[in-house]
C-alpha positions, 0 to 999 in steps of 0.5 A, a space after each residue: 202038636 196033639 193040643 192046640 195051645 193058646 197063644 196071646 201076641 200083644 204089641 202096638 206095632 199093627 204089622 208085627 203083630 199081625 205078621 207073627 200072629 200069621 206065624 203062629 196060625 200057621 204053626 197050629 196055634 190058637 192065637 189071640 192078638 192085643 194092640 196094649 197093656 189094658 186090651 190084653 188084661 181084658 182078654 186074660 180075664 176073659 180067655 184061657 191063655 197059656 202063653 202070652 208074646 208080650 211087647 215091653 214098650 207100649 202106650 198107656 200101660 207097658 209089658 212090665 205091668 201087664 206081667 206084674 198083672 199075669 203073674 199076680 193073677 194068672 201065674 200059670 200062664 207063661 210070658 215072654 217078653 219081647 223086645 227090639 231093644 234087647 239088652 241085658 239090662 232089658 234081660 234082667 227087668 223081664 227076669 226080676 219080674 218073673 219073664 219066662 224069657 225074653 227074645 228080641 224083635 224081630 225074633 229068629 223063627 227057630 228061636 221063638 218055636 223053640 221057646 214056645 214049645 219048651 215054655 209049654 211043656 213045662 
């Protein structure tokens, strides 16, 4: 990886979060870690992102407004929605508001880094 993107890992679970930020680190990645919706959307404003890891169900403000949030402000920033109940219909939502995918929680490590790397190309 010649530059080191920015990775934004946003859930209210401490040890996910942590836990897959310490993935990311350890892959080469920038990473930056929100514990909700309003934490995120103050670093957003305040860092360049590139890719956001965004839980769905969180306190005070879910994924889906944060999404909204990126998409409106900051469409150059792709997003994957995260979730630990993956289901079509949580598919769906994630696409109809312009998800640049979507993985289950916790995700397969391949499956993430392979996300990753292809949303970062484009």
């Amino acid at each position: 990886m010649s530059e080191k993107h920015r990775l934004l890992v946003v859930d209210d679970e401490d040890a996910f979060r942590v836990g897959l930020s310490n993935t990311l680190l350890e892959q080469g990645y920038e990473v930056t870690t929100a514990s909700d919706g309003e934490e995120a959307i103050a670093l957003i404003k305040s860092k360049k992102i590139d890719l956001v890891l965004l839980d769905i169900n969180m306190p005070k403000m879910d994924g889906y407004e944060v999404l909204a949030f990126i998409k409106k402000n900051y469409p150059f920033v792709k997003v994957v929605m995260l979730t630990a109940f993956a289901d079509l219909r949580h598919a769906m939502e994630a696409k109809r508001h312009q998800a640049d995918d979507f993985l289950s929680k916790p995700p397969d490590l391949l499956d993430l880094y392979t996300t990753i790397e292809r949303l970062l190309e484009k």
